[in-house]
Each structure stands twice: as C-alpha cells, then as structure tokens.
KOLDREN-386009 format. One record per residue: z, y, x of N, C-alpha, C in turn. Coordinates in steps of 0.1 Angstrom, whole numbers, padded with zeros to 4 digits, always signed. Each point is the difference from the previous one (the first is absolute). Last residue first. Example, Ala and Ser with C-alpha at 12.3 -4.5 7.8 and 13.67 -1.06 7.14 Angstrom:
<atoms>
+0071-0022+0128+0000+0011+0009+0008+0011-0008
-0001-0057+0003+0000+0012-0009+0000+0012+0009
</atoms>
This chain:
<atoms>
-0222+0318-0093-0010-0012-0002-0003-0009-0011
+0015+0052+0000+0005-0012+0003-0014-0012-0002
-0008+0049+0019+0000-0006-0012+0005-0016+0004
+0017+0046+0023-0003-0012-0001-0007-0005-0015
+0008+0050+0037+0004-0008-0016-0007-0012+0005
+0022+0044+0028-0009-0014+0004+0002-0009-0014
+0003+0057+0017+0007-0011-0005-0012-0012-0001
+0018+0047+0023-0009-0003-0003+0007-0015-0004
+0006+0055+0002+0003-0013-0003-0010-0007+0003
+0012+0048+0014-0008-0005-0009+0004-0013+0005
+0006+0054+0011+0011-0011-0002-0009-0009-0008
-0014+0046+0030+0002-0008-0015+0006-0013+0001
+0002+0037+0038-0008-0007-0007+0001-0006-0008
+0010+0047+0004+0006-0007+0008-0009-0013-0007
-0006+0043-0021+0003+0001+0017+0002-0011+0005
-0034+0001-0044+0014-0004+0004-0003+0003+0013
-0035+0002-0032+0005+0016+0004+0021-0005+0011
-0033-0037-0023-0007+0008+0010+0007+0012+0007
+0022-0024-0031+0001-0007+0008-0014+0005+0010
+0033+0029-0031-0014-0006-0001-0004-0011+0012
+0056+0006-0009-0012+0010+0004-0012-0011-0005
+0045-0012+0003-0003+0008-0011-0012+0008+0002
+0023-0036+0027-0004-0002-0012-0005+0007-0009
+0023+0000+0042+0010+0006-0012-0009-0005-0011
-0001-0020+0053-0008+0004-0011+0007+0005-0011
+0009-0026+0040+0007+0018+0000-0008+0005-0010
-0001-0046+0011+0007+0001-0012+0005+0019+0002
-0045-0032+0006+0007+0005+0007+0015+0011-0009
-0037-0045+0005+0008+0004-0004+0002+0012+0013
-0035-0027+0004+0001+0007-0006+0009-0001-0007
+0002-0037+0021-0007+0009+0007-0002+0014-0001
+0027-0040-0024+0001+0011+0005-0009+0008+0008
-0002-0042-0039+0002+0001+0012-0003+0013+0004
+0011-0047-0034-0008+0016+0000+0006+0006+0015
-0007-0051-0030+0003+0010+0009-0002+0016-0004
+0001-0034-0032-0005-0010+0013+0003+0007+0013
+0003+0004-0063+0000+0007+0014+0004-0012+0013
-0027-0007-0048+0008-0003+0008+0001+0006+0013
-0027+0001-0055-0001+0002+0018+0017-0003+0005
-0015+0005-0042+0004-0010-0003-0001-0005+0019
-0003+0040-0033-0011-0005+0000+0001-0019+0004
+0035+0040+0003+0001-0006-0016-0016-0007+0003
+0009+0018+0038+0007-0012-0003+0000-0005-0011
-0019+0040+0008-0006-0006+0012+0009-0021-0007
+0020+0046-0015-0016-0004-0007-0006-0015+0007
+0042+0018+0020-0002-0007-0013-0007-0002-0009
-0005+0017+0047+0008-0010-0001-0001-0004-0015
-0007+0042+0002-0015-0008+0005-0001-0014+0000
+0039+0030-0007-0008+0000-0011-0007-0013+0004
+0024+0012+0032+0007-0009-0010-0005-0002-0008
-0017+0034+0027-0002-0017+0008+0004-0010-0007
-0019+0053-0015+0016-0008+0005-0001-0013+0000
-0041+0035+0012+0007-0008-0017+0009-0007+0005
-0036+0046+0014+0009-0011+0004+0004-0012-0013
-0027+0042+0006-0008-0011+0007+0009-0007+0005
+0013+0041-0026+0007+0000+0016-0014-0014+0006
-0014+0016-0041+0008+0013+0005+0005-0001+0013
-0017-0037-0027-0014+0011-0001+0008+0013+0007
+0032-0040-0004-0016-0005+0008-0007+0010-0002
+0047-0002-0015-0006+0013+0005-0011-0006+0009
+0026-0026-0032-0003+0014-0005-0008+0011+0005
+0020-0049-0001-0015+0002+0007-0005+0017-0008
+0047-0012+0020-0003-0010-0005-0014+0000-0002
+0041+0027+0012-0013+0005+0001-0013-0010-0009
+0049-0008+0019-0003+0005-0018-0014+0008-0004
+0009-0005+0054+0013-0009-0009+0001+0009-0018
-0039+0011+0039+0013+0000-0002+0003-0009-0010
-0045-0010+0015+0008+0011-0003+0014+0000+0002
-0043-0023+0035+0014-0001-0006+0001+0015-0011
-0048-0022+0013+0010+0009+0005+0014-0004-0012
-0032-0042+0015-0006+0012-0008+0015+0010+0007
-0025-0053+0000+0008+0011+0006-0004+0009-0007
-0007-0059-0006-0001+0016-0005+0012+0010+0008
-0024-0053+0001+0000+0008+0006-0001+0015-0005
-0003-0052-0019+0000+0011-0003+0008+0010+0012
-0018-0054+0003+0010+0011-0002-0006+0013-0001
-0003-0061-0009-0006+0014+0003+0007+0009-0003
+0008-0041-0017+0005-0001+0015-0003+0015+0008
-0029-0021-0045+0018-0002+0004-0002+0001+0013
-0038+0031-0012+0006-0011+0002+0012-0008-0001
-0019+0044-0021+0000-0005+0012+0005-0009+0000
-0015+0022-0036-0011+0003+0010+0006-0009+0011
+0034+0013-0033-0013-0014-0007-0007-0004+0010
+0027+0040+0007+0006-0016+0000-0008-0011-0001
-0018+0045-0008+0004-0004+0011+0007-0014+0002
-0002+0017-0041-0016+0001+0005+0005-0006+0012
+0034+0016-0015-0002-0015-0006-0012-0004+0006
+0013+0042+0007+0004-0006+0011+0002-0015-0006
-0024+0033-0030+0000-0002+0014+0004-0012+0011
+0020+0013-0042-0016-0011-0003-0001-0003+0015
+0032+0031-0003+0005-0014-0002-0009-0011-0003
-0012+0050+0006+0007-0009+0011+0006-0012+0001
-0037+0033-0024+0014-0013-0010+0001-0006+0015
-0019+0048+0001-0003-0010+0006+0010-0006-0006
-0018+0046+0000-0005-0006-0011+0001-0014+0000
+0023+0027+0033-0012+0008-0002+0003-0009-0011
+0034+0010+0028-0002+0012-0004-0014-0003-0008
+0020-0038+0023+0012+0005-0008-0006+0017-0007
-0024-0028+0035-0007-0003-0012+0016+0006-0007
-0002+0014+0041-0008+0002-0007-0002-0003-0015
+0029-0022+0035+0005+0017-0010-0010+0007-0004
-0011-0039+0024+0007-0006-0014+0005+0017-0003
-0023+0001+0042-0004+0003-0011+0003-0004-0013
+0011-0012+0049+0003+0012-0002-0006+0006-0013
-0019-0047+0009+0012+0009+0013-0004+0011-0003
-0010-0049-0015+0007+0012-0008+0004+0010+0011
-0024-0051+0001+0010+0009+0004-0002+0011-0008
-0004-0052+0000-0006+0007-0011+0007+0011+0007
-0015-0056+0013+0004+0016+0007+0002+0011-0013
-0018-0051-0001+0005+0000+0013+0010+0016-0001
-0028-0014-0047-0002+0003+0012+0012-0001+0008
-0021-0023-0038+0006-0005+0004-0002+0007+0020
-0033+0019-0034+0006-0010-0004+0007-0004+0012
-0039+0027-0028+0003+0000+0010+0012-0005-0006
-0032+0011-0026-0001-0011+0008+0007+0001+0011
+0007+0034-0033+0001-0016-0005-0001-0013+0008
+0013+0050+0023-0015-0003-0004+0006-0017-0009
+0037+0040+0008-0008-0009+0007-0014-0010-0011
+0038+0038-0011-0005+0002+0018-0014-0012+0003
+0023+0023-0047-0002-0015+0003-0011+0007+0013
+0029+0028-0011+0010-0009-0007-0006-0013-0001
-0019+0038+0024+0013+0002+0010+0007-0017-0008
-0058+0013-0003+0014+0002-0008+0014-0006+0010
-0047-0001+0024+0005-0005-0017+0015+0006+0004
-0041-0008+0034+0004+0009-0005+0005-0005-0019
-0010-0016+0057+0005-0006-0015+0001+0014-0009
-0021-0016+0053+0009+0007-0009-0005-0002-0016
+0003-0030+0048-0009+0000-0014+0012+0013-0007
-0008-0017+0057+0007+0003-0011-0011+0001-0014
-0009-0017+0043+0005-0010-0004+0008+0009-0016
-0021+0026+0036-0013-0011-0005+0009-0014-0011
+0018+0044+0031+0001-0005-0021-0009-0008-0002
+0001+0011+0047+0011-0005-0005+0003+0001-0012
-0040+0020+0013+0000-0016+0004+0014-0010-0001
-0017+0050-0024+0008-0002+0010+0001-0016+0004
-0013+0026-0040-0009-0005+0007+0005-0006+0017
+0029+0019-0037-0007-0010-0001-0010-0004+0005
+0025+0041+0003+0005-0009+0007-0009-0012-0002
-0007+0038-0025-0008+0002+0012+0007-0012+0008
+0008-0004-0042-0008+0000+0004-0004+0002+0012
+0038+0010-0020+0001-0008+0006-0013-0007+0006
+0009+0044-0012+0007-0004+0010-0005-0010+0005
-0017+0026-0035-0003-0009+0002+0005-0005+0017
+0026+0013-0037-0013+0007-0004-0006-0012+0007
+0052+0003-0012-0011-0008+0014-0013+0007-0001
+0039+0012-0028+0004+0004+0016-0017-0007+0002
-0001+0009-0041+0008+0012-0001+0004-0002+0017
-0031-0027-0020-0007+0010-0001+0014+0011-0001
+0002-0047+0007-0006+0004+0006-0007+0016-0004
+0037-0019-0017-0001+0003+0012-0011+0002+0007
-0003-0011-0047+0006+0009+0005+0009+0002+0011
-0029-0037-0011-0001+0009-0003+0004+0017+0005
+0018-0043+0023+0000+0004-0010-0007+0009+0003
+0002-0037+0035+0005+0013-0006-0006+0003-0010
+0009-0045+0039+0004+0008-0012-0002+0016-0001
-0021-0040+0030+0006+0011+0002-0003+0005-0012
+0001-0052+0023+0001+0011-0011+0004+0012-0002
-0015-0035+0040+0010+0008-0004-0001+0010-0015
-0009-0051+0033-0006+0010-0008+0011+0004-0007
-0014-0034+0045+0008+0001-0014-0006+0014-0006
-0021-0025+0044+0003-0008-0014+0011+0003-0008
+0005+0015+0053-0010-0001-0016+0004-0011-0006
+0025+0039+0004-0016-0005+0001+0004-0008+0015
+0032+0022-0024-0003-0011-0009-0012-0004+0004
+0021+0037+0019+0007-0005+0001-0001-0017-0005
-0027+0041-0004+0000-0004+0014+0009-0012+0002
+0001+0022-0043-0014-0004+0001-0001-0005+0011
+0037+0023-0005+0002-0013-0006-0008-0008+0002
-0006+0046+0014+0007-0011+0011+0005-0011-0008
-0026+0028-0031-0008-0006+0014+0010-0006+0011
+0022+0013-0042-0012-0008+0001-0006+0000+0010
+0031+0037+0002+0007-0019+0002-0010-0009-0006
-0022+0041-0002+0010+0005+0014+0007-0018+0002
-0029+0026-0036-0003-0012+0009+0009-0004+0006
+0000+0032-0034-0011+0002+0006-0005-0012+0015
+0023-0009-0044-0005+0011-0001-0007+0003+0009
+0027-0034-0019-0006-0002+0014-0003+0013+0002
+0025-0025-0036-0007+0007+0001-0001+0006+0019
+0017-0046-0006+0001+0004-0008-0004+0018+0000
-0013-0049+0021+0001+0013+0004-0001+0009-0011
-0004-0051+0008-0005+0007-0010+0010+0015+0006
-0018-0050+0025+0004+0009-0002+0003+0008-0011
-0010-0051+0022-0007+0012-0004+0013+0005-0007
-0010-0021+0052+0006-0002-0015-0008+0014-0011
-0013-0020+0049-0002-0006-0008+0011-0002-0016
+0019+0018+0044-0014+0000-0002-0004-0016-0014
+0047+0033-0001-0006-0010+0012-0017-0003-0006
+0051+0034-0005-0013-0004-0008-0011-0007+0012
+0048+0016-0010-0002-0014+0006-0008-0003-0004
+0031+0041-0007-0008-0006-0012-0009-0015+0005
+0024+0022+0034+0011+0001-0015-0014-0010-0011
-0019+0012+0039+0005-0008+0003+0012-0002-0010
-0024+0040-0009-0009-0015+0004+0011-0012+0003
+0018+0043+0007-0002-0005-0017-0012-0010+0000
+0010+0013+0043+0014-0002-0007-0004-0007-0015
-0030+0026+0020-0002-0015+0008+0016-0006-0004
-0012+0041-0016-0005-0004-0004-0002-0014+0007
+0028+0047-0003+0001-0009+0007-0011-0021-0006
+0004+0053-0019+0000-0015-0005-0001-0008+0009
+0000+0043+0017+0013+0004-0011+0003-0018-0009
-0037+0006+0033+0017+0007+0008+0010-0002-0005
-0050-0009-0014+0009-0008+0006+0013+0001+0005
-0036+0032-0011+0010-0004-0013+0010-0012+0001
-0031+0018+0029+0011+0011-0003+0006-0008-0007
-0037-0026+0013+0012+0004+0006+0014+0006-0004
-0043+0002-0029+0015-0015+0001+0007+0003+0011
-0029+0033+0008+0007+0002-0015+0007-0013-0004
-0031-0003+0037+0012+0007+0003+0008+0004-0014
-0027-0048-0002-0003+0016+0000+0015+0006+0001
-0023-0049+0018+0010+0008-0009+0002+0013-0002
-0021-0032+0031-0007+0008-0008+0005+0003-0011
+0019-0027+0034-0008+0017+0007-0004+0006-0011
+0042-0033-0006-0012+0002-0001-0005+0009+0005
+0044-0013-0005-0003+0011+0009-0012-0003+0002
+0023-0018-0033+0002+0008-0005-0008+0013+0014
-0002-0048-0003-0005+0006-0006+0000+0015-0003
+0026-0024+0032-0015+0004+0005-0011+0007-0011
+0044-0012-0012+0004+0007+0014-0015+0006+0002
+0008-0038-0026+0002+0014-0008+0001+0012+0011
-0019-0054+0001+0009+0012+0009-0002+0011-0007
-0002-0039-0032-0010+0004+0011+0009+0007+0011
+0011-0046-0021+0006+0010+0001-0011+0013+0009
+0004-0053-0005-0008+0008-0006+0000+0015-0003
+0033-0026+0025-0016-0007+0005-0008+0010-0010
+0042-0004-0021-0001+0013+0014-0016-0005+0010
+0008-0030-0039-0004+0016-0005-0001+0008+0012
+0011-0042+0014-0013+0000-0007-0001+0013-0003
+0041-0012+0012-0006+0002+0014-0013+0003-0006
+0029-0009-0038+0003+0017+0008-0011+0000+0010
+0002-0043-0019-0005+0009-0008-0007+0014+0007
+0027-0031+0023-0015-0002+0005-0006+0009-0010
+0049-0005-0007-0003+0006+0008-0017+0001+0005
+0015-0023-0031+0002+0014-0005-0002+0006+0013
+0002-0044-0001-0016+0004-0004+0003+0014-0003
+0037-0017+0018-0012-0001+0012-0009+0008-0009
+0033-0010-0027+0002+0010+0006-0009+0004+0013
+0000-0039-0027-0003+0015-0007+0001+0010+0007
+0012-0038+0017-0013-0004+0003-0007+0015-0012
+0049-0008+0008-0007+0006+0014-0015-0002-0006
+0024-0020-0037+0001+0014+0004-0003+0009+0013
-0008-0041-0007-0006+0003-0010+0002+0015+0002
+0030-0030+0021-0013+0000+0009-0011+0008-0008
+0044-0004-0018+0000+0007+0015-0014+0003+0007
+0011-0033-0035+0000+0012-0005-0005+0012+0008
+0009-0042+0012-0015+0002-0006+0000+0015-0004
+0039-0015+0017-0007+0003+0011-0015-0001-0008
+0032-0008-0033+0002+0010+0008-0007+0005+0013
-0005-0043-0021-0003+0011-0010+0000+0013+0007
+0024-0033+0021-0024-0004+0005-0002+0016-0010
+0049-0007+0003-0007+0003+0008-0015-0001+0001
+0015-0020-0035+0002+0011-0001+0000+0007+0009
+0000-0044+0005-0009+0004-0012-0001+0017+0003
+0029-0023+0024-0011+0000+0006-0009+0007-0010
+0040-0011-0015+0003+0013+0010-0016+0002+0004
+0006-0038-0027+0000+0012-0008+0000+0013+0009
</atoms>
C-alpha cells in the first residue's frame, strides 16, 4: 500500500516537471519568435516625426508589452495617422496582418489624409485600413484575431456617437480565446470618470477598467513606462507642463 502510493506520488511529480518543462519550451518558442523591438523601432526609414514622437511613447517598450510577433493578425484600434500601425506592421511581418481602425468621423475631424500619405510606405504593405464605425470595428470576415490595441484613443469614443459596450463586445468576439487586448490612454483625476475626453483628452482608468471588463476581458498585466505621478491631471493633455501620466493595460480573452 506504501509502495502504491509512493509510485502515485512520484507519477504525480513526474507529470508535473514534464508541464512544467513544456511550459518552459512554450516561453523559449515565443521568445525565439520575438521580433527585436529595439531595431524595429530604429529603422532607417522611419520618419523624423515618429522619431519625435518616440520620446514621449517610448515605443519599443510598448511592443514588447503587447508581444506582437511575426505572422499575427492584428486589429489597431483607430489608428488615425499611422504612428503604432506601422511599427506593429513591422513587428508581424512576415506573414501577419494589421487592421487599421478608423471611423468616419475621425477621419475627417484628426486624420484627413495623414494616414494615406503613410500607406504607400513598404512597411504598410502588410496593413489593411478599415474604415467602420467605433461600435462595430471589424469587417464580418474577419476573425479569431491574435492582438486588438487601443492606444490613447478609448477617451475619444466617450465624447462621440459611440455604444461602448457594443464596441468593446465587438472586440471580444474578433479575438481569439487566449488573445489580448492591449489599451493605453491619458490618466483623469479621481471622479473624473469619462467626462473630460473632448476637454482634458483624458478618462479615469477605473472607468475604462470597468467598461473594459463588463465585456468579459481579463486583466493580465499592466505596466509602468509611462507613468508619471507629478502629473495633477488637470490640464489639456497637449497644453500639459509636465508629462502626462498614462496607463497601460494588458486584457485577456479567457481561453
């Protein structure tokens, strides 16, 4: 009987290291597939204007947060004039594809034709822009995507003509069990909640948090790079003295 239960026990044991090996070969596979965010981001042919803009969105950081790898497809939540679509676009080639989200009315109040002039560019050869509605984002045929990011624009849709809660259903559906929603945006103050997206171009992180979850997403991480807490919060997030304070968060669709 002792023996018995010893064998059980050391079966047990061996089952358990042999998960834990394959979890580990999982990890070693994905990081094997891992582009260099580093190099992407210091592309030659990257325009001095991404540069600039690289300062403040530390952008090889946010790649590697969101863990976007070649051959996935994508959906790039309003995109407007390119900026995190095309290093995503770099990031998934080859053989993946990036859906670049924008509405109607974005494009004719920020993007005109921003993003256009970007599109001919040999590093969008893999992107597909999307133009639909903020509450249904995504094309019928499209399906069981790898990635869905959001960066810095969910306080948009709180000021325009957008069922946020359709929305971010939309989204759920679109991606895969296992697949993750990638959203940042600017911090409001505490009770601010989504009041001041058309005035300050912020929305309180708790809000965002609870829209985001009533959908059925699962927080997974989130992570500091942009934080900065000398922020008061109260200014135009363009017209702000000190740098803006912004979140960033890592959602799951359960498997």
């Amino acid at each position: 009987m002792v023996k018995s239960v010893y064998c059980r026990a050391n079966a047990i044991g061996v089952l358990a290291l042999v998960s834990i090996l394959a979890g580990w070969s999982v990890a070693r596979a994905e990081d094997a597939r891992a582009p260099d965010y580093e190099a992407i981001v210091a592309s030659p042919d990257r325009s001095d204007a991404d540069r600039q803009t690289d300062v403040r969105r530390q952008p090889a950081k946010m790649l590697a947060f969101t863990g976007a790898r070649p051959g996935m497809k994508v959906l790039d939540m309003e995109a407007n004039a390119g900026y995190s679509t095309e290093l995503l676009a770099r990031a998934i080639a080859p053989g993946g594809v990036v859906y670049a989200q924008d509405s109607t009315e974005v494009i004719e109040r920020f993007v005109k034709d921003k993003f256009d002039i970007r599109a001919p560019k040999p590093a969008m050869k893999d992107v597909v822009h999307v133009i639909r509605n903020f509450d249904d984002p995504i094309p019928p045929e499209v399906s069981g995507l790898d990635l869905i990011t959001f960066f810095f624009a969910y306080h948009d849709t709180t000021y325009m003509a957008v069922d946020r809660a359709e929305m971010n259903k939309k989204m759920f559906a679109a991606l895969k069990p296992g697949g993750f929603l990638i959203i940042a945006d600017h911090s409001a103050r505490s009770g601010d909640g989504a009041t001041v997206g058309k005035t300050l171009h912020r929305i309180e992180e708790s809000t965002l948090r609870q829209e985001i979850e009533a959908a059925g997403y699962k927080l997974v991480s989130e992570a500091d790079f942009l934080r900065h807490p000398e922020d008061p919060r109260d200014a135009v997030v363009f017209r702000s003295q000190v740098p803006v304070d912004e979140f960033v968060l890592k959602y799951q669709k359960p498997q």
